[in-house]
C-alpha positions in Angstrom: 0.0 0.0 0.0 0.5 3.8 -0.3 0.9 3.7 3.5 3.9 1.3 3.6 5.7 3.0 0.5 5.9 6.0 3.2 6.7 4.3 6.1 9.7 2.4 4.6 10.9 5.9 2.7 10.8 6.9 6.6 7.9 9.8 5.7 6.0 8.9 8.8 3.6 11.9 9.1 2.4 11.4 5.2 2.0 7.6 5.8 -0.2 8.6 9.2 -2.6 10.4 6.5 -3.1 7.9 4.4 -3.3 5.5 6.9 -6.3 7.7 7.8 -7.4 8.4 4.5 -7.6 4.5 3.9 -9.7 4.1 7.6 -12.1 7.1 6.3 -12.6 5.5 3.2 -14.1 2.1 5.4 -13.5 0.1 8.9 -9.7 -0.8 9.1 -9.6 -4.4 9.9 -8.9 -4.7 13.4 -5.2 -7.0 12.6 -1.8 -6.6 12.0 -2.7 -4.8 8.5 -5.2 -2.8 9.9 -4.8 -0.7 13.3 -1.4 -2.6 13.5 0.1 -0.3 10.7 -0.9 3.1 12.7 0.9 1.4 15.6 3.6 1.1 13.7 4.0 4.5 12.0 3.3 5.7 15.6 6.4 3.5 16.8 9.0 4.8 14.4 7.5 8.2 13.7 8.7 9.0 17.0 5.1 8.5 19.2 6.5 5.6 20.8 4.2 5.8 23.9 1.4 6.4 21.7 2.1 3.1 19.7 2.5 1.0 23.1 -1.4 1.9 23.7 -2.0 1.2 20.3 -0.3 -2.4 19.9 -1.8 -3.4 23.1 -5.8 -2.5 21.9 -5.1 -4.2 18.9 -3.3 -7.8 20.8 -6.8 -7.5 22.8 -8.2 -8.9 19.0 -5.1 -10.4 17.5 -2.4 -12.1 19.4 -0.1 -12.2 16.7 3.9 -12.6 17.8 4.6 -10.2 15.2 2.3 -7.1 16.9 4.0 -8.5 20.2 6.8 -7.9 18.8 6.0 -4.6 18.0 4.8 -4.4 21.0 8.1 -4.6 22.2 9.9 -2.3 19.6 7.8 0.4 21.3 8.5 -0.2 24.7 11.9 0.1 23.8 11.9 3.3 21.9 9.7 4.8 24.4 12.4 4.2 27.5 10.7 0.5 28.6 13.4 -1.4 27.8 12.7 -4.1 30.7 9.2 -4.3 29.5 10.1 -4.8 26.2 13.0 -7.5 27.3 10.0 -8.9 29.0 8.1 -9.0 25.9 10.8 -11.0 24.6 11.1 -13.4 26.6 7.3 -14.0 26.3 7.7 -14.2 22.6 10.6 -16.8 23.3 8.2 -19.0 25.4 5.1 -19.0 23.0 7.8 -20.2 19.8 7.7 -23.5 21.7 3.9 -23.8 21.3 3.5 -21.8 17.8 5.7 -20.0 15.3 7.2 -16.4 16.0 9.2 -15.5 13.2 12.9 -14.6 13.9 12.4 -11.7 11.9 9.8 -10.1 13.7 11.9 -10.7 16.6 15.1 -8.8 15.3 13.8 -5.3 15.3 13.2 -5.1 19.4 16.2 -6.4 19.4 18.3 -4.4 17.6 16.3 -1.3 19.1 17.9 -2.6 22.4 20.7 -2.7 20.9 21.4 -6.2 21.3 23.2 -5.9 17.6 24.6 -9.5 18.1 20.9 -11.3 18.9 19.2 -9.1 16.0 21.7 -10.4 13.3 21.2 -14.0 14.6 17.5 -13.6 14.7 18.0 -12.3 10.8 20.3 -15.0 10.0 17.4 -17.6 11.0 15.3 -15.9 8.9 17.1 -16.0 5.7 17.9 -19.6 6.5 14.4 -20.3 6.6 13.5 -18.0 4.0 11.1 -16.0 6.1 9.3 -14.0 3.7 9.3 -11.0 5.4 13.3 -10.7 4.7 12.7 -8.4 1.9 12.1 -5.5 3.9 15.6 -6.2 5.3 17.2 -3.3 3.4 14.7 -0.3 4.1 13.0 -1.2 7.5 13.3 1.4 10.0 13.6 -1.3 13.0 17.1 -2.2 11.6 18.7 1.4 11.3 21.1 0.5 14.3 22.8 -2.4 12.3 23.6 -0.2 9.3 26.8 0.1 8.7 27.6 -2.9 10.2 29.7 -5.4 8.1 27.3 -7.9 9.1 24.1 -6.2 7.8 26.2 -5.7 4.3 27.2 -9.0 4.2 23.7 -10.3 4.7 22.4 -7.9 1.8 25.2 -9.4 -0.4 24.0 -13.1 0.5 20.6 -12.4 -0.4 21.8 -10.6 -3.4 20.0 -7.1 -3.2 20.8 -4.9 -5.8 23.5 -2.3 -4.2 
């Protein structure tokens, strides 16, 4: 969408009004696609606290591990960095019962700064060719391991055009 075109060119206000553009034009659907996305332009747009309210109304309807882990990517911009190590450690637990893709889980961690657990969680990934990998290059979450070796590396592996 329109919305994530903005978020990923890291134009956070403009992809806030089409986000509400798109909700004016009919009900948002109450998932990660829906009011997930305006949590996460809240997140990295600098409303961190904002977001946190706003993941944790929309896990009330969708547990998915991925708003969790947005969840957590919140809490740690926002200055909640044990809550959002706690929300990690949750996420740990519940990928013994279901699947939490190590992607998901990189961002938190490289917002903690834990450079070292974000590139294994993106490793995993590309070894299991989590889909989601794509958005390696341009995500906001991983602006911390730019400029790392590693994160070049990674690109190079996964043969992104330079």
């Amino acid at each position: 969408t329109i919305v994530n075109v903005f978020y990923y060119a890291r134009r956070f206000d403009e992809a806030l009004e089409h986000h509400r553009r798109m909700v004016a034009l009919g009900e948002p659907n109450d998932t990660l696609g829906g009011i997930g996305d305006r949590a996460r332009l809240l997140e990295q747009g600098g409303r961190a606290a904002e977001a946190v309210g706003e993941y944790r109304a929309v896990l009330a309807l969708d547990d998915d591990p991925r708003l969790r882990a947005g969840l957590a990517c919140a809490l740690a911009l926002s200055g909640a960095a044990d809550e959002a190590r706690a929300e990690l450690a949750a996420l740990e637990q519940l990928s013994a019962e279901r699947h939490v893709p190590p992607y998901a889980l990189a961002g938190p961690l490289a917002l903690l700064g834990d450079l070292d657990g974000a590139f294994a969680r993106l490793e995993q990934a590309n070894a299991t060719h989590d889909r989601a990998m794509v958005y390696m290059r341009v995500n906001p979450r991983f602006d911390a391991l730019r400029g790392d070796a590693r994160f070049d590396a990674l690109l190079a592996r996964m043969k992104f055009p330079g």
